[in-house]
Legacy VTK file of the C-alpha trace (Angstrom):
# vtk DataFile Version 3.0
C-alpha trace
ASCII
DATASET POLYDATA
POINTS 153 float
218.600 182.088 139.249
220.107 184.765 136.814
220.247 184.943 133.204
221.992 187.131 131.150
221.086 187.991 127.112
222.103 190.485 124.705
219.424 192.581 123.160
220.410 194.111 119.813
217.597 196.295 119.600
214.251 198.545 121.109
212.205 196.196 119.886
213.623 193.044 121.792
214.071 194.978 124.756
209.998 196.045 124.774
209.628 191.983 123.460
210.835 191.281 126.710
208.564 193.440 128.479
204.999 192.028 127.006
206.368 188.403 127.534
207.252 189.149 131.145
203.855 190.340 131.425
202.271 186.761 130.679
204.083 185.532 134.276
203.313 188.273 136.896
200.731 188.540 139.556
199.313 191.129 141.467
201.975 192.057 144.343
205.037 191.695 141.953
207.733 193.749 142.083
209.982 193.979 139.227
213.146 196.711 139.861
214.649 197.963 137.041
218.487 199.721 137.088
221.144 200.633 134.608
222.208 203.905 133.388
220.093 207.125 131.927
219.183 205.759 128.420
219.553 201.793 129.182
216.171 201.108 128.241
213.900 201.016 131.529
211.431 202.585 130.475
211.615 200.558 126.703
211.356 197.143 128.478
208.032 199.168 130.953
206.683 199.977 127.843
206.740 196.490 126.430
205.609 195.012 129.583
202.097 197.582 129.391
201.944 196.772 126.376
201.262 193.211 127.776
199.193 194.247 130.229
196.907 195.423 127.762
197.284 199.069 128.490
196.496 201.795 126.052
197.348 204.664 127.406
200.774 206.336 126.675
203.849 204.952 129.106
206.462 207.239 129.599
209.089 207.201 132.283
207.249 208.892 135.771
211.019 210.931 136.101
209.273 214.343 136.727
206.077 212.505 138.547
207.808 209.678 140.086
204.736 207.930 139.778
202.018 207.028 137.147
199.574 204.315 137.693
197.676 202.098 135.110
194.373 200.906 136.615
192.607 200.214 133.090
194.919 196.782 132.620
194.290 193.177 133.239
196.810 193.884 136.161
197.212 197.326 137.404
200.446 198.765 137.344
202.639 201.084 139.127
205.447 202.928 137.406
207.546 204.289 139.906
210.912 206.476 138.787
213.050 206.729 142.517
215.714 208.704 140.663
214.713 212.716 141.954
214.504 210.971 145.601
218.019 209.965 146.243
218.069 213.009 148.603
214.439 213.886 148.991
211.725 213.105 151.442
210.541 209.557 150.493
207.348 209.574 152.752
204.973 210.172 150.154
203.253 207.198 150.371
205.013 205.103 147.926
204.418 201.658 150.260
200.617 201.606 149.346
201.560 200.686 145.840
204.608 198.411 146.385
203.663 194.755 146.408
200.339 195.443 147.063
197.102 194.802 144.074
199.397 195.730 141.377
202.439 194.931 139.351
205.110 197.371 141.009
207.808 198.702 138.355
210.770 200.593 139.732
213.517 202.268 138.154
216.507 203.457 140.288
215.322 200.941 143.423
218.199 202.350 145.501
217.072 205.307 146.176
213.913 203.833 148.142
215.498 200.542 149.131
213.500 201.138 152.618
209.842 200.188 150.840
211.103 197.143 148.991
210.426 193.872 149.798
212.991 191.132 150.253
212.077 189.210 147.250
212.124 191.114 144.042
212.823 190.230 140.057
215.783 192.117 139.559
216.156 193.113 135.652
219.507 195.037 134.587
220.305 197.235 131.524
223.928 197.976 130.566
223.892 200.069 127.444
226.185 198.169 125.527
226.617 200.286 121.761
224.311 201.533 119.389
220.924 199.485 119.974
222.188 196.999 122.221
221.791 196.088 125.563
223.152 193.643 127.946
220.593 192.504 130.306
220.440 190.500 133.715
217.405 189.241 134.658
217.431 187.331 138.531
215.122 185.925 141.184
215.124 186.128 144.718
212.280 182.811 145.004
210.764 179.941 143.011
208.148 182.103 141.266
210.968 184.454 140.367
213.017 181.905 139.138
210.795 180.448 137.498
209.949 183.673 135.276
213.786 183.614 135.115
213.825 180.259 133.431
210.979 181.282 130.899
213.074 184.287 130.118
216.077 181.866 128.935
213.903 179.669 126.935
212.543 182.936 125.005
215.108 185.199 124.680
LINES 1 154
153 0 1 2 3 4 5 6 7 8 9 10 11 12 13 14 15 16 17 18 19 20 21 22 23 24 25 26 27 28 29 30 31 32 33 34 35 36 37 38 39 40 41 42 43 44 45 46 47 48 49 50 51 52 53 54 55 56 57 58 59 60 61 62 63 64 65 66 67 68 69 70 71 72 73 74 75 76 77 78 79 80 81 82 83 84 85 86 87 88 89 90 91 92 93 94 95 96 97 98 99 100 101 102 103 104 105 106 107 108 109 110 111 112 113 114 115 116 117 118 119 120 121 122 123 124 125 126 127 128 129 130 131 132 133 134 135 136 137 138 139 140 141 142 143 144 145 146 147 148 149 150 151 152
């Protein structure tokens, strides 16, 4: 299922985020493109937020990964964009659908460590504040987020 909404600003984007939190379970994994400034790291934000996690999110760009373990769900912010080119064996797979809630902005740079069935949630920068975004499923319990998404939102 896909669903496709117009944000018109951060604050519904980050919205979107703590009420996405309400559906996931441990092993999730939610991958997050668009372009540099599309809000990926505004709708991770929200979604900590939801998670009930205190500590300051900012996008792992420079890290590629920061983990949250003091959350009612840990999660795992992973930003794949410095290893389009790069040695990916750095042991990203023990955190990727595994006791956690798996975030991951730019997914095609590690498409090797994904798992078949993701939640798929696009940004498209679309002027000013807003943002177009696609949200899609690749199973029932995805799609069934999906749906809750375009009852909300």
């Amino acid at each position: 299922m896909t669903y496709t909404f117009t944000s018109h600003n951060k604050q519904t984007t980050r919205e979107l985020g703590v009420f996405l939190a309400k559906f996931l379970v441990p092993g999730d994994v939610l991958t997050l493109t668009g372009d540099l400034g599309a809000g990926k790291t505004t709708l991770t934000q929200g979604l900590a937020h939801g998670l009930k996690i205190t500590d300051r999110v900012i996008s792992p760009t420079f890290n590629i990964m920061k983990c949250y373990f003091k959350a009612e769900k840990p999660l795992f912010h992973i930003d794949a964009y410095r290893l389009e080119d790069a040695n990916k064996d750095i042991g990203l797979e023990e955190f990727i659908g595994t006791e956690g809630i798996a975030v991951i902005e730019w997914p095609m740079y590690i498409k090797e460590f994904l798992p078949q069935e993701v939640l798929k949630i696009n940004l498209v920068h679309a002027g000013g504040d807003e943002r177009i975004i696609t949200i899609s499923g690749d199973n029932a319990h995805y799609d069934e987020i999906v749906g809750q998404v375009r009852g909300a939102f």
